[in-house]
C-alpha positions as a Python dict, from the first residue, in 0.01 Angstrom:
ca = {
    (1, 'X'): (0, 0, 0),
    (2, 'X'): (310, 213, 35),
    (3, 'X'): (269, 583, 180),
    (4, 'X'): (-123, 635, 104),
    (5, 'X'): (-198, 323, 308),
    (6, 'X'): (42, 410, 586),
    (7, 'X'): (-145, 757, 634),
    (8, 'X'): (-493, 511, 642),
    (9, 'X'): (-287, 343, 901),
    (10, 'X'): (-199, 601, 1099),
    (11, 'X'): (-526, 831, 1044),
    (12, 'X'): (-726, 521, 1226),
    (13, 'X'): (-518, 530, 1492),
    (14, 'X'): (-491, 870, 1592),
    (15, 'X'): (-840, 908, 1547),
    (16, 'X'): (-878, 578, 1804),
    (17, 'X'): (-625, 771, 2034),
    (18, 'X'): (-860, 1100, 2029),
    (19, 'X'): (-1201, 939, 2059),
    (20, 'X'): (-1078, 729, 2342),
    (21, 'X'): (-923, 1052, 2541),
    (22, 'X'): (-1243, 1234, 2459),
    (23, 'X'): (-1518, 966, 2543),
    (24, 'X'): (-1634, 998, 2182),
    (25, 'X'): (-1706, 794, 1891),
    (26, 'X'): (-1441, 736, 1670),
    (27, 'X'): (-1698, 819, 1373),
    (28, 'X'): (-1676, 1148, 1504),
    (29, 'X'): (-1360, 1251, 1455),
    (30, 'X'): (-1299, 1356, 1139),
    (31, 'X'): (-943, 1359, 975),
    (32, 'X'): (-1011, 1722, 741),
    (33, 'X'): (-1005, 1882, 1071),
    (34, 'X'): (-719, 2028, 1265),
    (35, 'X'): (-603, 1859, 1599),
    (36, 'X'): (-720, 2191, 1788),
    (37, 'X'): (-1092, 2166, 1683),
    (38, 'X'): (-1095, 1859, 1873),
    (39, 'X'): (-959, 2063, 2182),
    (40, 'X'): (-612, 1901, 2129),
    (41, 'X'): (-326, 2063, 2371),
    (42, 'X'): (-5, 2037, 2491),
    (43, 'X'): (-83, 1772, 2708),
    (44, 'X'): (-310, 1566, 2484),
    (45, 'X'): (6, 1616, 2160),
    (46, 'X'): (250, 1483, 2404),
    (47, 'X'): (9, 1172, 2488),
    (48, 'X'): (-14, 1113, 2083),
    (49, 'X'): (353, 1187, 2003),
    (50, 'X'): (412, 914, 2263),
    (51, 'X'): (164, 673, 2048),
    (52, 'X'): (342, 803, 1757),
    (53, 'X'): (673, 735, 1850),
    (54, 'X'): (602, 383, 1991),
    (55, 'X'): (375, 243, 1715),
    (56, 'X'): (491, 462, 1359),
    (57, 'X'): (818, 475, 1511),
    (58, 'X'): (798, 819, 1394),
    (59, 'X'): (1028, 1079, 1538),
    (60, 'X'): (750, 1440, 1535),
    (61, 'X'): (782, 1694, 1730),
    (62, 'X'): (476, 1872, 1965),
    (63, 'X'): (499, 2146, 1749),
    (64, 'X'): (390, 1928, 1458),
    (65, 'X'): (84, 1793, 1618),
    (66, 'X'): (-19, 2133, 1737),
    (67, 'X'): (18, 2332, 1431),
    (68, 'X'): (-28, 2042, 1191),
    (69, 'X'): (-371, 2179, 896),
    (70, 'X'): (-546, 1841, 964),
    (71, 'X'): (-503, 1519, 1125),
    (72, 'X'): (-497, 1376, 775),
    (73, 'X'): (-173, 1570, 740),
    (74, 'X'): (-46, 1470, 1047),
    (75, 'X'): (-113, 1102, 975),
    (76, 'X'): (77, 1142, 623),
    (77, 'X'): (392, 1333, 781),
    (78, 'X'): (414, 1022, 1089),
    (79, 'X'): (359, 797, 750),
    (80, 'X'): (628, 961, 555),
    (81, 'X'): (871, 969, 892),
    (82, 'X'): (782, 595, 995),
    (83, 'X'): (1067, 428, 1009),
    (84, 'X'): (875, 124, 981),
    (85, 'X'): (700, 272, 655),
    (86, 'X'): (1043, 345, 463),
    (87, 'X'): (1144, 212, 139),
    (88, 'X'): (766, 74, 109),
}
């Protein structure tokens, strides 16, 4: 599936990650958005960056995750960083 189905990948799971810190369903969060509409902070990046890190094995910074135009951005820069997603 190479980098397209990495970002699928990764998408899901960060939008698993916010529905299950926000009590929501995950049908809810939509990826167009920007982490901040769904009331994402410091705190909250720092909890995904550590998801991030330990299942994309994707090195992204706070920053990223804070000022990132949509999770479905975010999901294709951890894709494109994934260690475990190079050279696929």
């Amino acid at each position: 599936d190479g980098p397209a189905g990495g970002a699928r990948l990764v998408g899901a799971a960060i939008a698993a990650k916010l529905a299950d810190i926000f009590m929501t369903p995950v049908a809810e969060i939509d990826l167009a958005k920007p982490p901040a509409h769904f009331g994402v902070d410091s705190l909250i990046a720092v909890e995904l960056r550590n998801l991030l890190v330990l299942q994309a094995a994707a090195d992204i910074s706070i920053f990223n995750i804070l000022q990132t135009a949509s999770l479905a951005a975010l999901a294709a820069l951890v894709a494109e960083k994934s260690r475990h997603l190079q050279g696929a």
